[in-house]
DRENPA-556351 format. One record per residue (C-alpha): x, y, z; residue number from 1. Coordinates in steps of 0.001 Angstrom, whole numbers, plus 500000, padded with zeros to 6 digits. Each point is the difference from the previous one (the first is absolute). Last residue first. Layout:
! DRENPA-556351
{px=X py=Y pz=Z lofi=NUM}
...
END
This chain:
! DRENPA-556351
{px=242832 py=274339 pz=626600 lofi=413}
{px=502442 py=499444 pz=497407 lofi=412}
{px=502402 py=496279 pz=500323 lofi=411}
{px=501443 py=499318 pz=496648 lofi=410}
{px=500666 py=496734 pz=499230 lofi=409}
{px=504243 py=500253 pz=498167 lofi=408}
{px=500276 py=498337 pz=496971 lofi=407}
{px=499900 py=502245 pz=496980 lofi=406}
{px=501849 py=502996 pz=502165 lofi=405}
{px=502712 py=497095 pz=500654 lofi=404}
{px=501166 py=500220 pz=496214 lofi=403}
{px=503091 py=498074 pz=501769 lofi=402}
{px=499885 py=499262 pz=503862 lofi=401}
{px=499630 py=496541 pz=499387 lofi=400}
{px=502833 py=499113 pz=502525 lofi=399}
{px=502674 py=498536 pz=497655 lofi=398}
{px=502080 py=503391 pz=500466 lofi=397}
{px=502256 py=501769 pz=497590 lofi=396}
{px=497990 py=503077 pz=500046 lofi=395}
{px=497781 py=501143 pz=502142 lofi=394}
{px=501984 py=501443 pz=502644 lofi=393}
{px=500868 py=502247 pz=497472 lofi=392}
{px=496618 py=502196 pz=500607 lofi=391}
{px=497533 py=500428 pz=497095 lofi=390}
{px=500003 py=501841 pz=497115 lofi=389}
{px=498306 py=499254 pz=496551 lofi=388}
{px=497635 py=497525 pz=501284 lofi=387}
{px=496985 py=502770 pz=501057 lofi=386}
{px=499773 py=501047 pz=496285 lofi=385}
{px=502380 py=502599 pz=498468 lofi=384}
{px=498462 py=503849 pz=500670 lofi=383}
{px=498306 py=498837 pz=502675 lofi=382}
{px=502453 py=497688 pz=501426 lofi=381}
{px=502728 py=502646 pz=499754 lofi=380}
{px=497705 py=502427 pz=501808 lofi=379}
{px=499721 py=497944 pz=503068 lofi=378}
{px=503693 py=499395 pz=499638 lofi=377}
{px=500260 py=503975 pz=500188 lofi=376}
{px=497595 py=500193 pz=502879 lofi=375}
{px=501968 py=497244 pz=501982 lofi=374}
{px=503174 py=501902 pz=499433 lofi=373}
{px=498435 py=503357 pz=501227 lofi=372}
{px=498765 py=498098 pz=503370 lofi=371}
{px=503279 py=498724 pz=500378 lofi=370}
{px=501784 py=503753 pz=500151 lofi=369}
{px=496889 py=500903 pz=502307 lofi=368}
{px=500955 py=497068 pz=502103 lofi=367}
{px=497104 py=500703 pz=503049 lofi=366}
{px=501673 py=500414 pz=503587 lofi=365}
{px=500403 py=497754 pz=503082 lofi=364}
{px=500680 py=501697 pz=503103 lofi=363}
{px=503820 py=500442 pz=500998 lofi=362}
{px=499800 py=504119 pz=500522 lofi=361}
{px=500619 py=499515 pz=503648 lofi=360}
{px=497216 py=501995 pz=500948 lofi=359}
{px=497931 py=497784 pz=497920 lofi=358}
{px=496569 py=500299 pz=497558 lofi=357}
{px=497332 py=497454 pz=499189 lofi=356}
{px=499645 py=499855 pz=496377 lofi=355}
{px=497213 py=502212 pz=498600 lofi=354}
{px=497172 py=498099 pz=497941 lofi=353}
{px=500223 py=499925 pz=496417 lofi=352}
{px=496531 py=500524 pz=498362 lofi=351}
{px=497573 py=497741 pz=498033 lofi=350}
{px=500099 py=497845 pz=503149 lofi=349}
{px=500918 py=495790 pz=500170 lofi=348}
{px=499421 py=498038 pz=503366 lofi=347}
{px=502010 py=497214 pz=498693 lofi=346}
{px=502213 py=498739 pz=496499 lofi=345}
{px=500540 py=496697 pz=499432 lofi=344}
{px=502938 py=497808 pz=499919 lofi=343}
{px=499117 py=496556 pz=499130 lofi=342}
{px=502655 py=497080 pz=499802 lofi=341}
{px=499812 py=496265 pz=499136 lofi=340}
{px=501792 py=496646 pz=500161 lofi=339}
{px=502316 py=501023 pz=502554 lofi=338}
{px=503171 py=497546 pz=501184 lofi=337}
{px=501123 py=500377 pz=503529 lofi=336}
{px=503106 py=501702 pz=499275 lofi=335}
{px=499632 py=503288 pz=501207 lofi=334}
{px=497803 py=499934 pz=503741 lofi=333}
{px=496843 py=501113 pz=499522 lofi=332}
{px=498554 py=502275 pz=502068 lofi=331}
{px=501992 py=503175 pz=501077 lofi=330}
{px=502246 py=499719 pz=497150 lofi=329}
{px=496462 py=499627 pz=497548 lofi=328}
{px=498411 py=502993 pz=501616 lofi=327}
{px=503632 py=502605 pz=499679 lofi=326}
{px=500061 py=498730 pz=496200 lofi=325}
{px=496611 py=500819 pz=499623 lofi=324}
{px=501328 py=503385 pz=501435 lofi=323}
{px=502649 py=500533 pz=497812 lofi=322}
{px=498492 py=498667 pz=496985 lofi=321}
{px=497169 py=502980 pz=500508 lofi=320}
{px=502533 py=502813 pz=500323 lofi=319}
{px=501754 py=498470 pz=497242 lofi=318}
{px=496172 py=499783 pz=497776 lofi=317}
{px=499276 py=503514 pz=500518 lofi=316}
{px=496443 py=501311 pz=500429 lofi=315}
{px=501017 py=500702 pz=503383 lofi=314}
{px=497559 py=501315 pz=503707 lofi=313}
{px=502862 py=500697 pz=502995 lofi=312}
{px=500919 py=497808 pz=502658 lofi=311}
{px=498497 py=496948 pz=498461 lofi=310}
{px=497312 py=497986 pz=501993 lofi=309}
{px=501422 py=496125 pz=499640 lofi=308}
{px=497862 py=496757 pz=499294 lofi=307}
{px=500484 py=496588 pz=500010 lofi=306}
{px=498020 py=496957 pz=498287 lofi=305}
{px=501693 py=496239 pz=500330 lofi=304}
{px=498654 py=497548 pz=497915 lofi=303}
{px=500224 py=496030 pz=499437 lofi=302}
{px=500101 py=498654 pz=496295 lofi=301}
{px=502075 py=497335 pz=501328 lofi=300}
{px=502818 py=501505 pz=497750 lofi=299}
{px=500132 py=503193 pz=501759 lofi=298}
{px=497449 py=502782 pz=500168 lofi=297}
{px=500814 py=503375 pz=500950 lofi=296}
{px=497743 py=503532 pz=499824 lofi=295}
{px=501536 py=503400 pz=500737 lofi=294}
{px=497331 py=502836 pz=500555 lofi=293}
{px=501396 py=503327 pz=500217 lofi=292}
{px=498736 py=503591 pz=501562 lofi=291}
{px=499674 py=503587 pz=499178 lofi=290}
{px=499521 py=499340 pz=496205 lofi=289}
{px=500312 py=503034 pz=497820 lofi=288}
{px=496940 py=500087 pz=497112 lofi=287}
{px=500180 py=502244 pz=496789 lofi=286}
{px=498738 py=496993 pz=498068 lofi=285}
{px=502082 py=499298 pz=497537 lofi=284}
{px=502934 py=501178 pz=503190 lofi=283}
{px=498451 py=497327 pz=501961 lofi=282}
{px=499802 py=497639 pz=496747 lofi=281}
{px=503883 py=499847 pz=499471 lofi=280}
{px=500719 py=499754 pz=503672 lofi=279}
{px=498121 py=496785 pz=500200 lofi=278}
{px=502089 py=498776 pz=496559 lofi=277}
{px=503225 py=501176 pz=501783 lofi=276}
{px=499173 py=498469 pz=503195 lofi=275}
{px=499376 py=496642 pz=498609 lofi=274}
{px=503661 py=500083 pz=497529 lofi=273}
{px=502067 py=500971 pz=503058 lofi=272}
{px=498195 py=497737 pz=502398 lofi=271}
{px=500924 py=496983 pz=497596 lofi=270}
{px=503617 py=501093 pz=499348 lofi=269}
{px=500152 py=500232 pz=503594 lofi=268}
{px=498830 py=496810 pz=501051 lofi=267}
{px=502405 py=498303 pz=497632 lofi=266}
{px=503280 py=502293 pz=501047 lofi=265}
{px=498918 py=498794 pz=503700 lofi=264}
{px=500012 py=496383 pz=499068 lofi=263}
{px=497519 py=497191 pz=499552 lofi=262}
{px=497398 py=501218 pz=498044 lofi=261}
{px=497991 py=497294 pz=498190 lofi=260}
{px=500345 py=499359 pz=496393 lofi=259}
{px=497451 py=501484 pz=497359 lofi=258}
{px=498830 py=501903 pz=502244 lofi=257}
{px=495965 py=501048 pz=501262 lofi=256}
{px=499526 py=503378 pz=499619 lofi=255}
{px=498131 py=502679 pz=502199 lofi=254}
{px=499161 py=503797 pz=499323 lofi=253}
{px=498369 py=502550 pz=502114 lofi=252}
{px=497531 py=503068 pz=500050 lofi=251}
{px=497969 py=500656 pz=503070 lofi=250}
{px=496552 py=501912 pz=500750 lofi=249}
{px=499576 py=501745 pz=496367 lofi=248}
{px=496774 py=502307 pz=500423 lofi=247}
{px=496473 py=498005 pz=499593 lofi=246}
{px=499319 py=500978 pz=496194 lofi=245}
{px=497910 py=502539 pz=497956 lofi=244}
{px=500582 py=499283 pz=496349 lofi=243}
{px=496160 py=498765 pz=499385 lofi=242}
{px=497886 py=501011 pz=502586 lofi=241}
{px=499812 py=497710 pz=502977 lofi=240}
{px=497443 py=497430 pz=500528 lofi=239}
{px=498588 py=500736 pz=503381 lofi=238}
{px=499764 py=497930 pz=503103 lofi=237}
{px=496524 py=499593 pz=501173 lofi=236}
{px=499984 py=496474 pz=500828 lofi=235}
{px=496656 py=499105 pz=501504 lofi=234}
{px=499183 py=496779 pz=498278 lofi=233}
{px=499609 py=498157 pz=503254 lofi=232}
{px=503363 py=498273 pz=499183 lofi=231}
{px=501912 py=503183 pz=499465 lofi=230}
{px=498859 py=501051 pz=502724 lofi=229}
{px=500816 py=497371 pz=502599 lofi=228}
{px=503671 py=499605 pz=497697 lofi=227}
{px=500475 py=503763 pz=500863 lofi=226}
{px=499086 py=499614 pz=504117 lofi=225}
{px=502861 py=497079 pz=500103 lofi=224}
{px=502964 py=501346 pz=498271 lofi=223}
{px=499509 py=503194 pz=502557 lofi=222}
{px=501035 py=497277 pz=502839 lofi=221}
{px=499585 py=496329 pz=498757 lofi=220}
{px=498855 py=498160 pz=502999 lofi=219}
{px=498693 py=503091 pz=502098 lofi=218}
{px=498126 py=500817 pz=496366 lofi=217}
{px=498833 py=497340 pz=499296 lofi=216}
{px=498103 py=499615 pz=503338 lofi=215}
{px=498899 py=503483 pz=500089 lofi=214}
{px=498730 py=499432 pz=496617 lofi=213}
{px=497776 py=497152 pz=501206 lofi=212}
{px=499786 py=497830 pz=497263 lofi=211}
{px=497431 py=499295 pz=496893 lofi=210}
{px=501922 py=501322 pz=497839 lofi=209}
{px=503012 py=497552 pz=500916 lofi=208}
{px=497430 py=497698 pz=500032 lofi=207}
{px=498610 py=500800 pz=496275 lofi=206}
{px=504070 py=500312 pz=498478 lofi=205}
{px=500276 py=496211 pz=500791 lofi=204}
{px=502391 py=498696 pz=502456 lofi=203}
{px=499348 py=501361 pz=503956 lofi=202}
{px=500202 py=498431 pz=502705 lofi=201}
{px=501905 py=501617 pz=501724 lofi=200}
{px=503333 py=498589 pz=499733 lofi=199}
{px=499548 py=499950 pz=496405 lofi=198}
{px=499519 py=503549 pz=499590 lofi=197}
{px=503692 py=500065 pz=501677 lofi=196}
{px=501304 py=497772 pz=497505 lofi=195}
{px=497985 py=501759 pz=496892 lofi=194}
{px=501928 py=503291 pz=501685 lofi=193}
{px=503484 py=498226 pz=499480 lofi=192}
{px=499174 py=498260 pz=496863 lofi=191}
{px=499345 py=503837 pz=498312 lofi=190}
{px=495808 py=501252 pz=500041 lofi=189}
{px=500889 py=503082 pz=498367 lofi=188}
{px=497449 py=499417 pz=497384 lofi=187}
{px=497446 py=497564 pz=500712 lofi=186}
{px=500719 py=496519 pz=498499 lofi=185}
{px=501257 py=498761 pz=503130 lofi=184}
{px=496685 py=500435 pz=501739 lofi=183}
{px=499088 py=496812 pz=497780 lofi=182}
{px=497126 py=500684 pz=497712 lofi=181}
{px=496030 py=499215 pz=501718 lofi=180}
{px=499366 py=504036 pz=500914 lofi=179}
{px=501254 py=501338 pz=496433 lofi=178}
{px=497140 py=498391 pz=497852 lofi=177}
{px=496980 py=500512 pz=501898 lofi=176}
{px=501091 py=502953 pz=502128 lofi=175}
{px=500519 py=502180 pz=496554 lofi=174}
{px=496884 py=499062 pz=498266 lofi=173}
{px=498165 py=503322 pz=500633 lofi=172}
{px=502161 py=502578 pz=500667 lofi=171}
{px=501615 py=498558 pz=496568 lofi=170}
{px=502886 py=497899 pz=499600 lofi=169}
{px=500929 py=499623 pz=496450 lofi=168}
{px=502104 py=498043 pz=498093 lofi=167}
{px=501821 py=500481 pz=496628 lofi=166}
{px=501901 py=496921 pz=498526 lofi=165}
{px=503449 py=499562 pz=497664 lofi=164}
{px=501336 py=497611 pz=502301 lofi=163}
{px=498841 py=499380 pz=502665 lofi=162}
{px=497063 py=500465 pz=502316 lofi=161}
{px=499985 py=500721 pz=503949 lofi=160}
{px=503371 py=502098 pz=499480 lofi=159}
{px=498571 py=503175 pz=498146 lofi=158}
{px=497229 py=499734 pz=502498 lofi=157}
{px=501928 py=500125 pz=503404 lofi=156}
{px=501850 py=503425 pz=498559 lofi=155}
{px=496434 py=501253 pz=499501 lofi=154}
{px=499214 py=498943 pz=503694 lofi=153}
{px=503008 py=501548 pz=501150 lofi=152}
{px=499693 py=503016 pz=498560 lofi=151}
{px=496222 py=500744 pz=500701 lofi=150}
{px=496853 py=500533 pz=497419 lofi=149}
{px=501098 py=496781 pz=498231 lofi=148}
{px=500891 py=499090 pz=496189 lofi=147}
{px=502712 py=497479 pz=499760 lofi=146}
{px=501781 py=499799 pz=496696 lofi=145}
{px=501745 py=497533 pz=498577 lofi=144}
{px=502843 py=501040 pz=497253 lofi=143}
{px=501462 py=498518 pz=496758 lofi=142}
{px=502732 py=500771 pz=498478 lofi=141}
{px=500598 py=500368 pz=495620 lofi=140}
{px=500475 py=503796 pz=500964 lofi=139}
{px=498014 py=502172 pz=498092 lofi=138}
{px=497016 py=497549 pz=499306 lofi=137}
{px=500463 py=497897 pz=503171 lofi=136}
{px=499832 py=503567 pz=502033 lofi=135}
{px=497357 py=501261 pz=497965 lofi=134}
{px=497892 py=496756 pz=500759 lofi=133}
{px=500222 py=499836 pz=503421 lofi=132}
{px=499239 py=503849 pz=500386 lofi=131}
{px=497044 py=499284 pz=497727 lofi=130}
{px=498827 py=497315 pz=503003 lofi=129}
{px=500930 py=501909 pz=502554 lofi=128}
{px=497455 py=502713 pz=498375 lofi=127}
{px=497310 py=497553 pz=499488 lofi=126}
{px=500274 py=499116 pz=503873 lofi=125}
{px=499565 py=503474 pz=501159 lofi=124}
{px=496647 py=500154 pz=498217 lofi=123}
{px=498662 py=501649 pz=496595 lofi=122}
{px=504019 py=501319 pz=498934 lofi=121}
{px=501771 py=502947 pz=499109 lofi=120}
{px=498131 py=502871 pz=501634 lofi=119}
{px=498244 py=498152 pz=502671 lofi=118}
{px=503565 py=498599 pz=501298 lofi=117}
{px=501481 py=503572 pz=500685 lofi=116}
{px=498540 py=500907 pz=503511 lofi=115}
{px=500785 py=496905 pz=502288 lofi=114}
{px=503421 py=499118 pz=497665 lofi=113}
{px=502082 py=499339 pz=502204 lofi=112}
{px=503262 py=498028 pz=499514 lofi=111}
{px=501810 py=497590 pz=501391 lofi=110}
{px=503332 py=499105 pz=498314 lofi=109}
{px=501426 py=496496 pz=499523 lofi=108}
{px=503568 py=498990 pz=497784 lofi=107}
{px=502682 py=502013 pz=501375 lofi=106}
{px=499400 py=500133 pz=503733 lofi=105}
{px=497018 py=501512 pz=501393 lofi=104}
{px=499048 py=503026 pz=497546 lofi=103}
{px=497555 py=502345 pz=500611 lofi=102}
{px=497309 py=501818 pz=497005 lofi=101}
{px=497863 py=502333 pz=501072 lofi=100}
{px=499879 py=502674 pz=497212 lofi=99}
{px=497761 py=497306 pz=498173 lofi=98}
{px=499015 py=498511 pz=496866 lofi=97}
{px=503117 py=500790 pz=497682 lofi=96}
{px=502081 py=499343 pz=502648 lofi=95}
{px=499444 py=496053 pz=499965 lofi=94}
{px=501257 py=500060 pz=497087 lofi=93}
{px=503214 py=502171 pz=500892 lofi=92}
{px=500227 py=497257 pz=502976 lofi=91}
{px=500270 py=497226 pz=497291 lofi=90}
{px=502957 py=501807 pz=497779 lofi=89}
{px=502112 py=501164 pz=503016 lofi=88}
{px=499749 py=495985 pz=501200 lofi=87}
{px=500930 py=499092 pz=496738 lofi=86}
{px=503061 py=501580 pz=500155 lofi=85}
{px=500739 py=499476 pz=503178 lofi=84}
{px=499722 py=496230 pz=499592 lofi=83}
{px=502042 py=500746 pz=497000 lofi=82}
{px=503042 py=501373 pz=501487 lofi=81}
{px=499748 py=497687 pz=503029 lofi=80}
{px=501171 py=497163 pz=497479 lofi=79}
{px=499686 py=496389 pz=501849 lofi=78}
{px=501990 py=496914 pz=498662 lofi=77}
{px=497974 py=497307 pz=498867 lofi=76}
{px=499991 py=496292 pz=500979 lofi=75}
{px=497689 py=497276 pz=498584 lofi=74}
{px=498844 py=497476 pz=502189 lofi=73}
{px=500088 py=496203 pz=498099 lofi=72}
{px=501750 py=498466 pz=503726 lofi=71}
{px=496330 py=501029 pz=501351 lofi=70}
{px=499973 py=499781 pz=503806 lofi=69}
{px=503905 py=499111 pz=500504 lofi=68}
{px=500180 py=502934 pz=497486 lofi=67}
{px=498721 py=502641 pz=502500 lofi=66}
{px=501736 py=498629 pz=502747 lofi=65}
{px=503180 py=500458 pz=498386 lofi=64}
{px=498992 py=503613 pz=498931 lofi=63}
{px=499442 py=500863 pz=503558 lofi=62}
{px=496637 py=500875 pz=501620 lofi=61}
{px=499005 py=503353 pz=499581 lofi=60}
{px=497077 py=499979 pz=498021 lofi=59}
{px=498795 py=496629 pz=499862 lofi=58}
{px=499179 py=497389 pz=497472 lofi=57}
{px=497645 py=497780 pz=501001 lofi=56}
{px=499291 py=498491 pz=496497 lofi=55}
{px=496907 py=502016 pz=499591 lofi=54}
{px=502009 py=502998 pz=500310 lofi=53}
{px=502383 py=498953 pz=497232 lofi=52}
{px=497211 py=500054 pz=498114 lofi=51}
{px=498454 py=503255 pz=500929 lofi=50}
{px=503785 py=502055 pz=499611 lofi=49}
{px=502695 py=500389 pz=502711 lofi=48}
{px=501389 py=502570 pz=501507 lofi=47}
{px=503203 py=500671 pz=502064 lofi=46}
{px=501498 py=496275 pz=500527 lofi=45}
{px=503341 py=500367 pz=501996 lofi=44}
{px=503801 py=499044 pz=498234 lofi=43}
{px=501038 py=503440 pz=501277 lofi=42}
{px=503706 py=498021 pz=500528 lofi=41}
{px=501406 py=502097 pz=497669 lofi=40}
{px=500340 py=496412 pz=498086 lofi=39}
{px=496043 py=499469 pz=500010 lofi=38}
{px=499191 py=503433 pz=498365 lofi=37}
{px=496937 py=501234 pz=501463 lofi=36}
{px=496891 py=498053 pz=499154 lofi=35}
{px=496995 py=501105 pz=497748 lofi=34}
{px=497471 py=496665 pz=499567 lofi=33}
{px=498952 py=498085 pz=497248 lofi=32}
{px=497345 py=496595 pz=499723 lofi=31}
{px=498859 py=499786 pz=496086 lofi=30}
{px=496974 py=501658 pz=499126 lofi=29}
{px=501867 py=502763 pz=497796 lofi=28}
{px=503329 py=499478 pz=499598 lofi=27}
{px=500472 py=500010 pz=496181 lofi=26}
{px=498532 py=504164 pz=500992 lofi=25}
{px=503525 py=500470 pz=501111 lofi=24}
{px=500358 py=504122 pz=500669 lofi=23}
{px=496439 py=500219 pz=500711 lofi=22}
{px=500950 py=497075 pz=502553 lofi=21}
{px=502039 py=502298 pz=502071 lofi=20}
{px=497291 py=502392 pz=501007 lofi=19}
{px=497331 py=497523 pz=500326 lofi=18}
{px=502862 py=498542 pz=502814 lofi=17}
{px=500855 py=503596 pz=501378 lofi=16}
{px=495597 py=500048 pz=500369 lofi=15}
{px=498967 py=497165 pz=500816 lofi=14}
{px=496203 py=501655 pz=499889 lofi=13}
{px=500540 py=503936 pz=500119 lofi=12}
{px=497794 py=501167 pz=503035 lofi=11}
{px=497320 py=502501 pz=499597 lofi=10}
{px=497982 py=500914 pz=503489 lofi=9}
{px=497257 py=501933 pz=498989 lofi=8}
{px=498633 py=502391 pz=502398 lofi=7}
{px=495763 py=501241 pz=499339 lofi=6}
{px=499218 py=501968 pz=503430 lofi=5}
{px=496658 py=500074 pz=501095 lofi=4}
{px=498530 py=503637 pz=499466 lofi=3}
{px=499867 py=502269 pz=502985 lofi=2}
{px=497091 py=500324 pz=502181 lofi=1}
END
């Protein structure tokens, strides 16, 4: 038999919050959370910190909520340029004690560290505990750590104790802790499939263990047999070594406008700016997108999602305006006011794929004079910084569209 896996589960505690209040320690233990800017209409609660926390704060409810709760709430604008920062700083920790280091999402990693432990540390749980302390000593952050021998269990342990905590779940005191927490609390466990659960019975992580797999799994198809595992402890999904990644499924941008679009030149100006960002990060990423996504909400925060297969694979943000613009004619009709717009970028290849061809000669063909242009604007931004060109839709307009690279929520899969 193989050794038991040793996975921690490291997960930065508050962590675009603790990131933010380095910058105004005269903050400390007073209520703050990171909100978009009220006035572009992002006016949402991103993080929050431990006291606001214990005041009900929520991530994701609106900023007006937020202060109806605590009217003393202090407001800080996020900086994604330091949460990567930091984030680059943490993980190269955590690489210093394993090759097996995965990220999920910017502020948790798992990593193993079944055959390098014994070298730093006496037990798994002294070496989370260092780990804890070389992050707060390089960083000013602190982490919790769950210590497991699956994924989801270690991932379970970082959240059963916060802040600043280490706990374990050994082979041998696993059931006793994890059986009585809500079924909820197990990853991938979304309000949908806690619904379902529900339905059967079933509300703490020890029933749904305790099910018939066949059961869970006719109610939740494939969802269903990998929550019966992971809830027996039988998870054997690998931590990944550190750089390899789950290839780029979809890349997209959506904003939320200043003022809501009401005419076509509006609409435009908005898909012009999205597509250009998305096509931006294809050709970063040597990707051509064989299909868009166009996402609308209007002003009741109601959405519409559409889809189009492209003749021919692009990388080019006109080809890509064209045919969002193709979704939105097809499904909206102009003048009913938007709030929002996503374009994002479907069934992606690292190779063009042929365009269909005609006997008539009228089939769609790749811009090869617009694919240069876009390939000297990326080089532009390189050379000058993303803002230095941009299209002149841009300009003039009371949309929000300015510096939009800073504001857009990136959408990589």
């Amino acid at each position: 038999m193989g050794k038991t896996p040793v996975i921690f589960h490291c997960d930065c505690n508050n962590f675009y919050a603790s990131v933010e209040l380095l910058e105004h320690p005269e903050l400390k233990g007073l209520p703050v959370a990171v909100c978009g800017d009220p006035e572009g209409r992002h006016g949402i609660v991103l993080a929050k910190n431990e006291a606001a926390k214990a005041l009900g704060i929520q991530t994701a409810e609106t900023i007006w909520q937020a202060k109806r709760k605590c009217p003393d709430l202090r407001l800080l604008s996020p900086h994604r340029d330091r949460y990567r920062h930091f984030s680059k700083i943490i993980n190269e920790i955590y690489q210093k004690y394993t090759d097996r280091v995965e990220p999920f999402g910017i502020d948790e990693s798992w990593m193993d560290v079944t055959g390098t432990w014994p070298i730093f540390e006496k037990s798994p749980q002294a070496l989370a505990d260092r780990l804890r302390r070389e992050v707060y000593s390089a960083t000013g952050l602190t982490i919790s750590v769950g210590v497991s021998f699956t994924k989801v269990l270690a991932k379970l342990g970082s959240d059963y104790k916060k802040p600043n905590a280490t706990t374990v779940f050994s082979p041998d005191n696993w059931q006793e802790l994890v059986w009585p927490l809500p079924v909820g609390n197990l990853l991938y466990v979304g309000k949908a499939a806690q619904k379902q659960l529900s339905l059967l019975g079933i509300t703490t992580i020890g029933q749904l263990a305790q099910a018939d797999p066949s059961l869970l799994e006719h109610s939740l198809g494939k969802l269903g047999a990998d929550l019966s595992r992971s809830a027996r402890g039988l998870d054997t999904d690998p931590v990944r070594l550190t750089g390899d990644r789950d290839p780029v499924k979809s890349v997209g941008n959506g904003l939320t406008f200043r003022k809501n679009l009401t005419t076509a030149q509006e609409i435009r100006s908005g898909l012009w700016a999205l597509c250009d960002q998305v096509a931006t990060r294809l050709r970063k990423h040597g990707l051509w997108a064989g299909a868009v996504q166009l996402t609308i909400k209007d002003t009741n925060l109601k959405a519409i999602q559409r889809q189009k297969q492209l003749p021919f694979s692009t990388q080019l943000s006109k080809e890509l305006v064209k045919y969002s613009w193709e979704l939105l004619e097809e499904n909206w009709r102009v003048g009913v006011p938007i709030r929002m717009l996503t374009v994002t970028a479907l069934n992606l290849t690292d190779q063009p794929f042929a365009c269909q061809m005609s006997m008539f000669g009228d089939a769609p063909q790749p811009d090869e004079k617009r694919a240069s242009l876009e390939k000297s604007l990326d080089a532009i931004r390189a050379k000058y910084g993303r803002s230095s060109i941009g299209m002149g839709s841009r300009l003039g307009n009371d949309l929000g569209l300015k510096g939009l690279e800073m504001d857009l929520d990136p959408e990589e899969d």
